[in-house]
GUBADO-699240 format. One record per residue (C-alpha): residue number from 1; residue in three letters; chain; x, y negated, z negated. Coordinates in pm, 1 decimal, m for minus. Example, Ala and Ser with C-alpha at 12.3 -4.5 7.8 and 13.67 -1.06 7.14 Angstrom:
<atoms>
<pos->1; code->ALA; unit->A; xx->1230.0; yy->450.0; zz->m780.0>
<pos->2; code->SER; unit->A; xx->1367.0; yy->106.0; zz->m714.0>
</atoms>
This chain:
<atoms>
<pos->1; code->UNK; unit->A; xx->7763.0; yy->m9223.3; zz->m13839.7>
<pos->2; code->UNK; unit->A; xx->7441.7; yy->m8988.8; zz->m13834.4>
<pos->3; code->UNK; unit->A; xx->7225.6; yy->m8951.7; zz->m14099.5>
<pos->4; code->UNK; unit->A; xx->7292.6; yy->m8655.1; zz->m14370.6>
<pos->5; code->UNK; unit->A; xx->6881.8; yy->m8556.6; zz->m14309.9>
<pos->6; code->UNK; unit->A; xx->6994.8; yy->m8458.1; zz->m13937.2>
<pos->7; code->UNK; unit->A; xx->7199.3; yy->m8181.3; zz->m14060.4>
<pos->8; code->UNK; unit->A; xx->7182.7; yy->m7880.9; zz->m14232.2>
<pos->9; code->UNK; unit->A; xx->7457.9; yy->m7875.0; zz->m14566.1>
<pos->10; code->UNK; unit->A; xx->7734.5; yy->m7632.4; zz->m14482.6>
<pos->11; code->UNK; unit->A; xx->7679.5; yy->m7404.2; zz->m14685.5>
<pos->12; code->UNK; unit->A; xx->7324.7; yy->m7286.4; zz->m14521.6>
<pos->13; code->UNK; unit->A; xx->7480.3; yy->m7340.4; zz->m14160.8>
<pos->14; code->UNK; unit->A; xx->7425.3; yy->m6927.7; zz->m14006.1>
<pos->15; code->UNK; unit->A; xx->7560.2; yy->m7073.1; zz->m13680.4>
<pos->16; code->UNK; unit->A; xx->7914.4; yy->m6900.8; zz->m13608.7>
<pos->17; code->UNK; unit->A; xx->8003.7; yy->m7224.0; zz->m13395.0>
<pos->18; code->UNK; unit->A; xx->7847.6; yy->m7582.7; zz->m13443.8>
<pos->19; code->UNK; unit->A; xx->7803.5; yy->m7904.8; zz->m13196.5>
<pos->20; code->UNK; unit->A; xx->8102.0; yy->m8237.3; zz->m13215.3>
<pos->21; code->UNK; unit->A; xx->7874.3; yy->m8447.1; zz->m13408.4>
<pos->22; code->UNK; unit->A; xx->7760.9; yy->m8150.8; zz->m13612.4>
<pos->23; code->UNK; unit->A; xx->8110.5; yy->m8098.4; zz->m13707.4>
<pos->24; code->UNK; unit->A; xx->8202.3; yy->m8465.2; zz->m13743.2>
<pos->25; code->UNK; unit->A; xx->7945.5; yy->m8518.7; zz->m13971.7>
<pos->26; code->UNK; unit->A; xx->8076.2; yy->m8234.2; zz->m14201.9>
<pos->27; code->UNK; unit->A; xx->8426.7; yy->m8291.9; zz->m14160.7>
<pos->28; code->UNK; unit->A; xx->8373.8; yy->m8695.3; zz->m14213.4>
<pos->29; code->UNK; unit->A; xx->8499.2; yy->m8838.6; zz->m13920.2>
<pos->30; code->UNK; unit->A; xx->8387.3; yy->m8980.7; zz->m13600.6>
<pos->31; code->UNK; unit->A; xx->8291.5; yy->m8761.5; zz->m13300.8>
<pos->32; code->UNK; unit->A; xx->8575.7; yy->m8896.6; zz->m13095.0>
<pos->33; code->UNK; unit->A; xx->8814.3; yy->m8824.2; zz->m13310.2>
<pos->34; code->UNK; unit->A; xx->8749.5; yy->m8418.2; zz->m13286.0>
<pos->35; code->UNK; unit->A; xx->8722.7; yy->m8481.3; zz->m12896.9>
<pos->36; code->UNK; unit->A; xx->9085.6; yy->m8597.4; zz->m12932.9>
<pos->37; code->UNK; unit->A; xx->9206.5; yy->m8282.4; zz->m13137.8>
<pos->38; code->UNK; unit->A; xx->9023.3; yy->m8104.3; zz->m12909.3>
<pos->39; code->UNK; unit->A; xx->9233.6; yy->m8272.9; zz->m12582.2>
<pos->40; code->UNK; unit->A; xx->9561.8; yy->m8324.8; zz->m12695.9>
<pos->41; code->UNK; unit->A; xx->9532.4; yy->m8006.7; zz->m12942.2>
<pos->42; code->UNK; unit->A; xx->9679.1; yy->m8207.5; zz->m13238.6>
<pos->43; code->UNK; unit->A; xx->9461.6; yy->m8150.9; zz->m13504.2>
<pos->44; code->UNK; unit->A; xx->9389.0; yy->m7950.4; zz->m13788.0>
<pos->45; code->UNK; unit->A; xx->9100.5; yy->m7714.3; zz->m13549.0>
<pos->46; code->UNK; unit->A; xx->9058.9; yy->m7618.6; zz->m13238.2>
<pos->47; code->UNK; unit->A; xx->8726.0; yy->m7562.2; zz->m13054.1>
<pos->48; code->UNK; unit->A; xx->8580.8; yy->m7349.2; zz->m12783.3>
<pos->49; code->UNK; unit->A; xx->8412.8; yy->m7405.4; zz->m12506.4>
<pos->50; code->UNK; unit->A; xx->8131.9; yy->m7284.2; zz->m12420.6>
<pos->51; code->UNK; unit->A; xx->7950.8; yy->m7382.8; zz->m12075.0>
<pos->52; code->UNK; unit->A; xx->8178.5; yy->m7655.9; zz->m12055.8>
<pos->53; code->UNK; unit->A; xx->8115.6; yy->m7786.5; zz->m12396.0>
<pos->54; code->UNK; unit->A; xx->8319.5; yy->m7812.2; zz->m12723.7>
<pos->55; code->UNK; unit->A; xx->8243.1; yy->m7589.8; zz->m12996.7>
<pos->56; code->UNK; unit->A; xx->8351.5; yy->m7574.6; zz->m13368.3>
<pos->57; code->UNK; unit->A; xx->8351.2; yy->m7259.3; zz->m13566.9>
<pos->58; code->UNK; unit->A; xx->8177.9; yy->m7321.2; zz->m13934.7>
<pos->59; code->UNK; unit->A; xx->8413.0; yy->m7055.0; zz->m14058.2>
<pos->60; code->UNK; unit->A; xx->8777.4; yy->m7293.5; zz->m13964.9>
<pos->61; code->UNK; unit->A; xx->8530.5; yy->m7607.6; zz->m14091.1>
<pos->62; code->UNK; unit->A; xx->8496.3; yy->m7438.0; zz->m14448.6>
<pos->63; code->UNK; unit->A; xx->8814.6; yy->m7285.5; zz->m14435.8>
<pos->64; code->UNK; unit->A; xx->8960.9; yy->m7660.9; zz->m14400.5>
<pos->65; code->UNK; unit->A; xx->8776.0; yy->m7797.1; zz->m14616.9>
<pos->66; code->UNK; unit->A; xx->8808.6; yy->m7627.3; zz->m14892.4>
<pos->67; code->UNK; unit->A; xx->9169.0; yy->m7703.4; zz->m14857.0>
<pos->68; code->UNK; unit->A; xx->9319.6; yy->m7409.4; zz->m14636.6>
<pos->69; code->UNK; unit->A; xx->9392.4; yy->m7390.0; zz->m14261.9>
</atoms>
């Protein structure tokens, strides 16, 4: 798991879309776990990508966590 001082709390996140282990960290689960929503498009997000890449959107992260989605 990655340290909380490598990230920036939620709430003062101004990125529309984050990184995998940006996201895991927030959402409190491991990395491979969102790479498996993200593959077999079972789970409670869905990224884009972008150059190839997976990205989260902080908006759907917040939204989820605060209990909606």
């Amino acid at each position: 798991m990655q340290n909380a001082q490598n990230f920036l709390p939620l709430d003062q996140e101004n990125r529309s879309h984050i990184d995998t282990v940006c996201a895991a960290f927030h959402l409190n689960r491991k990395a491979q776990t969102l790479r498996a929503w993200a593959c077999l498009e079972n789970g409670p997000l869905r990224p884009v990508r972008i150059m190839g890449r997976l990205a989260w959107a902080t908006a759907d992260i917040r939204r989820l966590l605060n209990g909606g989605l």
